[in-house]
C-alpha atoms as one frame of an Amber mdcrd trajectory, in Angstrom:
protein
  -8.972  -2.417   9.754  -7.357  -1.005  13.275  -5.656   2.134  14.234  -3.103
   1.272  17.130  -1.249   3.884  19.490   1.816   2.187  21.750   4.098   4.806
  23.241   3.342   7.604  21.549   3.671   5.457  17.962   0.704   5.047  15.320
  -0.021   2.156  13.356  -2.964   1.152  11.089  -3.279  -1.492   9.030  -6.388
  -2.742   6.566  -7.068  -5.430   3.668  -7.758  -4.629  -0.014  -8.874  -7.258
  -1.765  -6.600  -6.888  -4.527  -3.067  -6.980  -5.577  -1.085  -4.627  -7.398
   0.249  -5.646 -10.808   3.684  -6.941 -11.187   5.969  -3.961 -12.731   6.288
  -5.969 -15.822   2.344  -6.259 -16.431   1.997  -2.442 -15.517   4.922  -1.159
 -17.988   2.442  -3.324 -20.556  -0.193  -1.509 -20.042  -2.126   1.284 -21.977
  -1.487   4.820 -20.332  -5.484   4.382 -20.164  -5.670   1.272 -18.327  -2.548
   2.250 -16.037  -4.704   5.224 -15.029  -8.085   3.676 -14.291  -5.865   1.284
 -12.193  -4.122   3.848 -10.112  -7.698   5.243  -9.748  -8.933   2.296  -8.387
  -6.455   1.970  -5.940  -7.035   5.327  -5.032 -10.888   4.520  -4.348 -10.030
   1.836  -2.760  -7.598   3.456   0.244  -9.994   6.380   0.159 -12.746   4.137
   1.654 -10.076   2.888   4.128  -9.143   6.410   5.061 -12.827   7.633   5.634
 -13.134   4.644   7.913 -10.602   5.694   9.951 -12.123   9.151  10.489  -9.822
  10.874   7.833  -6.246   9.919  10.003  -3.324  11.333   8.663   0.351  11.013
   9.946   2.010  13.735  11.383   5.468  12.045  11.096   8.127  10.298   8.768
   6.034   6.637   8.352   7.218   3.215   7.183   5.211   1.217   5.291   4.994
  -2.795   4.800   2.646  -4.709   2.179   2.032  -8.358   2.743   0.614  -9.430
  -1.108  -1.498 -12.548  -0.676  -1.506 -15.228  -3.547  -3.653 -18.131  -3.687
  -0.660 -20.311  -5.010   3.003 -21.056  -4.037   4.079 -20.397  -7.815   7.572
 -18.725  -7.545   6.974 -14.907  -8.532   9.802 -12.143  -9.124   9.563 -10.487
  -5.857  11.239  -7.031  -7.315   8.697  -6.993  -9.608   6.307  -6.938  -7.279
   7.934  -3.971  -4.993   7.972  -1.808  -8.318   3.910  -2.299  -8.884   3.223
  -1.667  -5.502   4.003   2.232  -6.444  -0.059   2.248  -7.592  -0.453   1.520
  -3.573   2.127   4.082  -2.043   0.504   7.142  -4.299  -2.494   6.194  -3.610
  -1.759   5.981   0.440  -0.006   9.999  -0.393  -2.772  11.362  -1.164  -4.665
  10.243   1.920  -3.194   8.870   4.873   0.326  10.382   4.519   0.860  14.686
   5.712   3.634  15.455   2.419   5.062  13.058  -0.607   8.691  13.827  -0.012
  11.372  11.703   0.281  12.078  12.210   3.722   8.235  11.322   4.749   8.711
   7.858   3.667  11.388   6.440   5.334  11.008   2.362   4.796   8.964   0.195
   2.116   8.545  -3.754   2.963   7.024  -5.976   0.686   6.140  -9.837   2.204
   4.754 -12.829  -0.133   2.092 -15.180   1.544  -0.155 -17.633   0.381  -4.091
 -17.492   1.160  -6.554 -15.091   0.447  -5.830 -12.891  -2.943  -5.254  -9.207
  -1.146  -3.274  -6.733  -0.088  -2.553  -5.791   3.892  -1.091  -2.633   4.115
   0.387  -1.541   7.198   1.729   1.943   7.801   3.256   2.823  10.911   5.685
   5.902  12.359   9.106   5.502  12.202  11.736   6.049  14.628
């Protein structure tokens, strides 16, 4: 977890230990399920948040997820981007100021092999 200020830009960045389901296992799911999921995720930023003293951007942000796998198996990287939407509402409700579409300017979403988990960075744009 770190909180980084270089000219008058913020970034922080932090590991969950989980991944977000592709969009095609989430449009599976029971509304039920889908809901204690997104509550999860939202349990699991809110720690992250609390760490870092409650910070909250004041300005447009971009975002970039790097989803860990364990394995090289080819996955269908769009249907990754759509389940990482659990991720960006949860991140609304805590670290971001409004849940417009001109807050969020940029979402990235990067594939590497290691550790299951999620890094999410969030950093001002320009």
């Amino acid at each position: 977890m770190s909180k980084k200020t270089c000219k008058d830009k913020v970034a922080i960045s932090f590991i969950i230990p989980l991944l977000p389901p592709s969009l095609n296992v989430a449009f599976r799911m029971h509304w039920i399920k889908r809901k204690r999921l997104q509550e999860e995720w939202d349990y699991l930023v809110y720690k992250h948040w609390i760490a870092l003293t409650k910070f909250t951007f004041f300005k447009p942000v971009k975002i970039l997820y790097t989803l860990s796998f364990a394995s090289r198996r080819n996955r269908d990287f769009d249907n990754y981007i759509g389940g990482t939407k659990f991720v960006t509402d949860a991140l609304k409700r805590t670290f971001l100021l409004r849940d417009d579409s001109g807050w969020l300017k940029k979402v990235e979403v990067e594939f590497t092999e290691g550790t299951p988990g999620t890094k999410i960075m969030i950093e001002e744009a320009e």
